[in-house]
VOBA-1610 file (N, C-alpha, C; in pm, whole numbers, padded with zeros to 5 digits, always signed):
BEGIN
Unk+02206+03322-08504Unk+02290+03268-08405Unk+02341+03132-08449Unk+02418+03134-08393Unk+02529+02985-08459Unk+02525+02916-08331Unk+02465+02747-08376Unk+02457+02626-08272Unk+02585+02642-08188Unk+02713+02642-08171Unk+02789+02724-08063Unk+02774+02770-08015Unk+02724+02902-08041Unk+02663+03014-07922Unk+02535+02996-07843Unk+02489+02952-07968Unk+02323+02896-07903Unk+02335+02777-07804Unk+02426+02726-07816Unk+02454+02605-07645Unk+02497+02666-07566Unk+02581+02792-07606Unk+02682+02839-07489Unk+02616+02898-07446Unk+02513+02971-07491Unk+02407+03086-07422Unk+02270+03011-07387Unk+02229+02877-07420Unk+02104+02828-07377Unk+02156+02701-07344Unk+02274+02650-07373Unk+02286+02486-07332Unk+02236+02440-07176Unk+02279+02538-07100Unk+02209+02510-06965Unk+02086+02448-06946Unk+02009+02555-06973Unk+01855+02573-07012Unk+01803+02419-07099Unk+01890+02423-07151Unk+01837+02311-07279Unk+01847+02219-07211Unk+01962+02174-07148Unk+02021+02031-07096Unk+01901+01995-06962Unk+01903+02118-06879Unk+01781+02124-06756Unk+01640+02027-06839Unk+01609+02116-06966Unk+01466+02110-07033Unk+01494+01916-07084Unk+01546+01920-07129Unk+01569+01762-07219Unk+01617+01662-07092Unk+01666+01710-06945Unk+01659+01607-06826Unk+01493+01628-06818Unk+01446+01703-06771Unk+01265+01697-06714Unk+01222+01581-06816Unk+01243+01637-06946Unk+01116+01547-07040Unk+01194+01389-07063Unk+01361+01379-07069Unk+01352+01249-06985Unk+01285+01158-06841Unk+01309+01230-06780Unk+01249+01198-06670Unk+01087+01195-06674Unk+01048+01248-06752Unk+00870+01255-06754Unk+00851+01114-06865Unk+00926+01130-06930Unk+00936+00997-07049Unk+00943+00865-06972Unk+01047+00839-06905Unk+01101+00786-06803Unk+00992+00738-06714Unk+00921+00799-06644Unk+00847+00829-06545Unk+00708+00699-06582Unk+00714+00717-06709Unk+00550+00748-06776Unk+00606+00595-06825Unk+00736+00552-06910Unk+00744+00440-06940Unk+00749+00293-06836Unk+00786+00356-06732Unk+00837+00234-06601Unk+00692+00211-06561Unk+00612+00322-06568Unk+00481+00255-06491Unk+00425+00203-06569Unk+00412+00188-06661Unk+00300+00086-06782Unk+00324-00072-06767Unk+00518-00093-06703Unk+00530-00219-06684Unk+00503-00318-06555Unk+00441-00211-06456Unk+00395-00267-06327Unk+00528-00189-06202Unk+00596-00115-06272Unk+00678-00051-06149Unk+00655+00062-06143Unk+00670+00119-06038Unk+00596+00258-05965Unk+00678+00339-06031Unk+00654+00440-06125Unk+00730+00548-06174Unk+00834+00618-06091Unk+00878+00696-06118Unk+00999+00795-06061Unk+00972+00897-05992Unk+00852+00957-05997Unk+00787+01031-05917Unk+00732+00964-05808Unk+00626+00862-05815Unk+00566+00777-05691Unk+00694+00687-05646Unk+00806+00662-05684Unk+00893+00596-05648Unk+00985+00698-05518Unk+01050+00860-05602Unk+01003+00944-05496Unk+00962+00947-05354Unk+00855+00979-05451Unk+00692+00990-05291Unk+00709+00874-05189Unk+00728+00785-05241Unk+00738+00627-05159Unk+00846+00626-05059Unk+00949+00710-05169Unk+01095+00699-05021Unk+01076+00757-04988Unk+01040+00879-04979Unk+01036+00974-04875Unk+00956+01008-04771Unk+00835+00886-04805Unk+00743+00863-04691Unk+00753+00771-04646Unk+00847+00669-04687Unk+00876+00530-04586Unk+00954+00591-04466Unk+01062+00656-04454Unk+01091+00689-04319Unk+00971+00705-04222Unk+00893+00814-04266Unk+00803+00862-04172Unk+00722+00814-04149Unk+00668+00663-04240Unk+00580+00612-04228Unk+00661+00467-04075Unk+00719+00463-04140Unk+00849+00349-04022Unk+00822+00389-03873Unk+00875+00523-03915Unk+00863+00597-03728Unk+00730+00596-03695Unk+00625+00620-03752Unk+00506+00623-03688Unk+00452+00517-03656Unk+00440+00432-03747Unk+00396+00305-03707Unk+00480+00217-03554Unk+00623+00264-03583Unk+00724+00253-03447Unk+00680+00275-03313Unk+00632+00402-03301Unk+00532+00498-03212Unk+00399+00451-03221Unk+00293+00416-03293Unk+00169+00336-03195Unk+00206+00176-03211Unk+00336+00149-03181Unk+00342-00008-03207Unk+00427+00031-03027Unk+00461+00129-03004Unk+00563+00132-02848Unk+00377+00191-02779Unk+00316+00249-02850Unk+00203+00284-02702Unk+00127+00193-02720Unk+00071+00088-02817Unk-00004+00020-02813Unk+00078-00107-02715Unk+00194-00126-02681Unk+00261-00245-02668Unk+00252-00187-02478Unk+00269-00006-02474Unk+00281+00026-02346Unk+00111+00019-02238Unk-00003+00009-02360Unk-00133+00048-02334Unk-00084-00124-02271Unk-00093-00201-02352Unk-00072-00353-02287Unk-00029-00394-02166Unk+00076-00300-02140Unk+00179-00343-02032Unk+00073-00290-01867Unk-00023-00132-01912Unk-00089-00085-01835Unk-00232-00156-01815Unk-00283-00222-01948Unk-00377-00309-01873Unk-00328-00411-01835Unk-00236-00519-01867Unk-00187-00613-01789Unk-00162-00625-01625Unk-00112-00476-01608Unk-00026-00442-01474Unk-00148-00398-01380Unk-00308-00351-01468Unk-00404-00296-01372Unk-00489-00455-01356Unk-00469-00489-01418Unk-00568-00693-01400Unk-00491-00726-01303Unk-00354-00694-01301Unk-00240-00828-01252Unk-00294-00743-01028Unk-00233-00634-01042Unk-00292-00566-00917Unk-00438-00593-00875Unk-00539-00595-00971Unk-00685-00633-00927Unk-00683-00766-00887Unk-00617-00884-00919Unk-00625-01010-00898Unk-00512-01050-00821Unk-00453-00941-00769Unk-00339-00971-00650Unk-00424-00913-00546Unk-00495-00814-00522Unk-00556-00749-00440Unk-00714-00854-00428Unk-00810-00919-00497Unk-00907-01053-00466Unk-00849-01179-00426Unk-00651-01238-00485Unk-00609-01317-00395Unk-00585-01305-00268Unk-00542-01174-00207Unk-00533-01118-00126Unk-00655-01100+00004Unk-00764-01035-00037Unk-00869-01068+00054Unk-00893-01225+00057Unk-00910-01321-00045Unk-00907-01486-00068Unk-00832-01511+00111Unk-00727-01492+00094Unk-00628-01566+00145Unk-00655-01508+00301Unk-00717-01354+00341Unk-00761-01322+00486Unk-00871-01434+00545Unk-00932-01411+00445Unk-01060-01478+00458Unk-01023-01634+00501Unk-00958-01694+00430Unk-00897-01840+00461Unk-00806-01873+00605Unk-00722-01743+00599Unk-00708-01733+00708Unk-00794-01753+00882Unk-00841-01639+00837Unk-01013-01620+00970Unk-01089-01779+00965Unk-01077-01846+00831Unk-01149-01997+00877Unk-01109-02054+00959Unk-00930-02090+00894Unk-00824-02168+00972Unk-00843-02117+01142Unk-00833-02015+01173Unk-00806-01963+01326Unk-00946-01975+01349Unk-01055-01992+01259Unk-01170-02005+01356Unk-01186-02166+01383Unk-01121-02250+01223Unk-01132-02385+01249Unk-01038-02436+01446Unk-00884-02420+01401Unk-00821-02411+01516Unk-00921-02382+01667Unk-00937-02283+01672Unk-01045-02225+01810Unk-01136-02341+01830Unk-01235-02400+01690Unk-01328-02513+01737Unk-01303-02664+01783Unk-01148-02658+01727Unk-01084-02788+01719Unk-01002-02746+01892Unk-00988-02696+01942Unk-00935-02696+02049Unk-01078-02701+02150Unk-01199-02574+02129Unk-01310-02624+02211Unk-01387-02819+02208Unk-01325-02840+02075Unk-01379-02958+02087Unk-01330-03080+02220Unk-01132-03047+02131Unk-01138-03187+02208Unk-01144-03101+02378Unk-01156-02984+02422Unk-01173-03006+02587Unk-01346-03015+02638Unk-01386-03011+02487Unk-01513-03078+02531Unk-01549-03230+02527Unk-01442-03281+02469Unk-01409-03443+02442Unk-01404-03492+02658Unk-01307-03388+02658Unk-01207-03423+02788Unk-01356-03382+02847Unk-01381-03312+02904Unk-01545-03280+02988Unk-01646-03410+02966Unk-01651-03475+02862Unk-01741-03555+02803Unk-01716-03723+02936Unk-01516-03699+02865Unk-01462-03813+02955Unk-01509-03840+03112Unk-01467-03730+03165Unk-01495-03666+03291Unk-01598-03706+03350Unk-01708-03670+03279Unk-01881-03705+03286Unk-01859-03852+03321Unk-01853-03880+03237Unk-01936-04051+03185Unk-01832-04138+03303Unk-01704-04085+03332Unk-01617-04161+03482Unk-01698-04157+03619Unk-01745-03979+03618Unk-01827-03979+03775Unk-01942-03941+03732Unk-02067-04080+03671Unk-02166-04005+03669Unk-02249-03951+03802Unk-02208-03983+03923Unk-02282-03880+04006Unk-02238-03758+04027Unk-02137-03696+03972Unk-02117-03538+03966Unk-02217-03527+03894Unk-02251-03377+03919Unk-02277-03235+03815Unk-02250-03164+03787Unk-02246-03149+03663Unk-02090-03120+03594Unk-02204-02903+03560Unk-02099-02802+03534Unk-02214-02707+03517Unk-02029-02589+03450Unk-02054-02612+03324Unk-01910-02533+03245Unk-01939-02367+03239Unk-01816-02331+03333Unk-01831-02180+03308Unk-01716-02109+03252Unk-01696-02010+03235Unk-01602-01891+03243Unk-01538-01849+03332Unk-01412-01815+03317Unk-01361-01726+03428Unk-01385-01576+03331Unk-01439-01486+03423Unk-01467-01319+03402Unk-01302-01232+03442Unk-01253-01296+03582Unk-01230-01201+03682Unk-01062-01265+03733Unk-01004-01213+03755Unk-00861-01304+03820Unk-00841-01216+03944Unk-00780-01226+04056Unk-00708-01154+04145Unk-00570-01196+04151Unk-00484-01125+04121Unk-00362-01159+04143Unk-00252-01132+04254Unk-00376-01126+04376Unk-00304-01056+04450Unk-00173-01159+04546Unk-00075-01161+04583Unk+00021-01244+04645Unk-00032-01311+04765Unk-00167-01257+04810Unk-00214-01337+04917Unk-00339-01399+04943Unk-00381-01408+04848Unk-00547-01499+04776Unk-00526-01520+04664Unk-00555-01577+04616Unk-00553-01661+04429Unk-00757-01676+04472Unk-00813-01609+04399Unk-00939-01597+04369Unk-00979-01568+04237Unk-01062-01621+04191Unk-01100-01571+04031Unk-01265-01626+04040Unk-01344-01524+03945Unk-01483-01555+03977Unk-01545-01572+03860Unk-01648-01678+03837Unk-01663-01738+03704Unk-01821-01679+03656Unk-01900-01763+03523Unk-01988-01656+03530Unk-02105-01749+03509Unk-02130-01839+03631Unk-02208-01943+03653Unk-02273-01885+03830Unk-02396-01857+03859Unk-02424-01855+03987Unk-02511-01953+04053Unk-02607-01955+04129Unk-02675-01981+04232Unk-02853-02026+04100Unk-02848-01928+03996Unk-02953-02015+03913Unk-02938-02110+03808Unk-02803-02124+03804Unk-02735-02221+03759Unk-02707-02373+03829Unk-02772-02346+03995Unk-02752-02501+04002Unk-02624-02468+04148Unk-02527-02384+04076Unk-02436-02360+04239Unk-02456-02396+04350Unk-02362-02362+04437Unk-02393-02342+04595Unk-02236-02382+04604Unk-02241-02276+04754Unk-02091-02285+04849Unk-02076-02406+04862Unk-01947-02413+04830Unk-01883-02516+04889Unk-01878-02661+04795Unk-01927-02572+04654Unk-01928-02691+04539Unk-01768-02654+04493Unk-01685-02800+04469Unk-01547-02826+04376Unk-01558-02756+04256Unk-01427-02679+04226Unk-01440-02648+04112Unk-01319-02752+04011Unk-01323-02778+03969Unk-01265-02892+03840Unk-01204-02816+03706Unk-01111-02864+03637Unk-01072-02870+03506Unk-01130-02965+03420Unk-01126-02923+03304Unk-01174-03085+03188Unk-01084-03182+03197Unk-00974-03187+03269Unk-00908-03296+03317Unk-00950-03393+03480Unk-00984-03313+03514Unk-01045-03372+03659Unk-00963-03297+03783Unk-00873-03205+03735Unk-00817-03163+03822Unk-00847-03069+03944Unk-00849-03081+04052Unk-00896-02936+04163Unk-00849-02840+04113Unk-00901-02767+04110Unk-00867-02601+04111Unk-00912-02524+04225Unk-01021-02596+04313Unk-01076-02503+04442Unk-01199-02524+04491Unk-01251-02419+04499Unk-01390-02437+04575Unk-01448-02299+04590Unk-01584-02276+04552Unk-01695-02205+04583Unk-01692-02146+04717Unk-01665-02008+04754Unk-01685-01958+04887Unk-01769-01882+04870Unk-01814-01774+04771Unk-01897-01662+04765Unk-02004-01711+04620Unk-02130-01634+04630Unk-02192-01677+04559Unk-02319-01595+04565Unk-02392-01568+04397Unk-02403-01468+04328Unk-02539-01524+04253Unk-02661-01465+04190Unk-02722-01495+04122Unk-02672-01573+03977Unk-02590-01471+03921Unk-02521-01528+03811Unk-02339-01550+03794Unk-02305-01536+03919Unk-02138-01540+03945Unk-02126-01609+04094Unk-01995-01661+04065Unk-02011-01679+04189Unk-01808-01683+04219Unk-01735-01663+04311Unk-01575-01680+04341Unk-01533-01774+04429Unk-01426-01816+04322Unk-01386-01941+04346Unk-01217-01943+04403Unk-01222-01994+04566Unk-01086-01975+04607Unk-00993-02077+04563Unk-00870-02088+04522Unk-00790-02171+04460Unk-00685-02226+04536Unk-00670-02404+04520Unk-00606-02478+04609Unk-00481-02385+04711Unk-00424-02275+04583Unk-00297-02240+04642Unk-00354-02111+04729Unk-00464-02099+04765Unk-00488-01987+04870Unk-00470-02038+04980Unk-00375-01910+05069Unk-00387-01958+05226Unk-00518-01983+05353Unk-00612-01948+05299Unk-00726-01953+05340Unk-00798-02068+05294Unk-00728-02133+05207Unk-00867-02280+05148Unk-00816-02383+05272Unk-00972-02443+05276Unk-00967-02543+05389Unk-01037-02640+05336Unk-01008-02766+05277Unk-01047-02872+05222Unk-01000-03041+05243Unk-01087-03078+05245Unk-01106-03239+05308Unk-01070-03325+05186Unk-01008-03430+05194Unk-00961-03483+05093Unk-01008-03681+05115Unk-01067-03802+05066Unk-01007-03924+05058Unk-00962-03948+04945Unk-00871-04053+04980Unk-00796-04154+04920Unk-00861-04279+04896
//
């Protein structure tokens, strides 16, 4: 066979065979100088994409795991400011409540020490009647408390409010100035 024919009938073949063993030549010379051959050079690109995206993907759930513990602390410590702040609340309205019993116990105190011959004896009202033709309300101080008919009943200001008509071991009802039935003596 004559080198003519023999290319025309194997040059393919040949040219294929003499690229590989460049490339293996090639391959084999680049890495001895510290650069990644042609094969691992290859391998390298074609796993940097996939290596990109993945790392992409636990860099978005690790960043989303963050966002879910952040968001479950941030709710736990909105929900302990939250009871905090009831709780502070219930002081304030209980402070308020003592600060109002105080000063009308200030005012009772006053009261006292002006007439010390009263006797002074602090009750409750239980009971109201509202009816348009008695103003009665009955408190929850009676008869072993010191009572009796016909004792004044007073505000922590000194004001009348009435008088003792009925009367009870531990209650007793008290008719009020504006009843048509109160009958009371007054000086000046």
């Amino acid at each position: 066979m004559k080198p003519k024919q023999f290319l025309i009938k194997y040059g393919t073949r040949f040219v294929i065979a003499v690229a590989v063993l460049a490339v293996i030549v090639g391959a084999g010379a680049s890495s001895r100088n510290g650069k990644a051959g042609l094969f691992k050079n290859a391998d390298g690109s074609l796993k940097a994409p996939v290596q990109k995206a993945a790392s992409a993907v636990v860099d978005w759930i690790e960043s989303l795991y963050g966002y879910i513990y952040t968001y479950d602390s941030l709710v736990a410590e909105n929900e302990t400011l939250r009871a905090e702040n009831a709780q502070i609340r219930e002081q304030v309205r209980n402070y308020e409540e003592v600060d109002a019993e105080n000063v009308r116990l200030r005012e009772l105190l006053n009261l006292k020490q002006k007439h010390s011959d009263f006797v002074f004896v602090s009750a409750k009202i239980v009971s109201w009647d509202p009816s348009d033709y008695t103003s009665i309300f009955s408190v929850s101080k009676g008869s072993e408390d010191g009572i009796e008919v016909g004792d004044c009943v007073l505000t922590e200001y000194g004001t009348l409010v009435g008088q003792v008509f009925e009367l009870g071991d531990t209650w007793c009802n008290i008719r009020t100035i504006i009843d048509v039935d109160m009958d009371l003596g007054a000086l000046a």
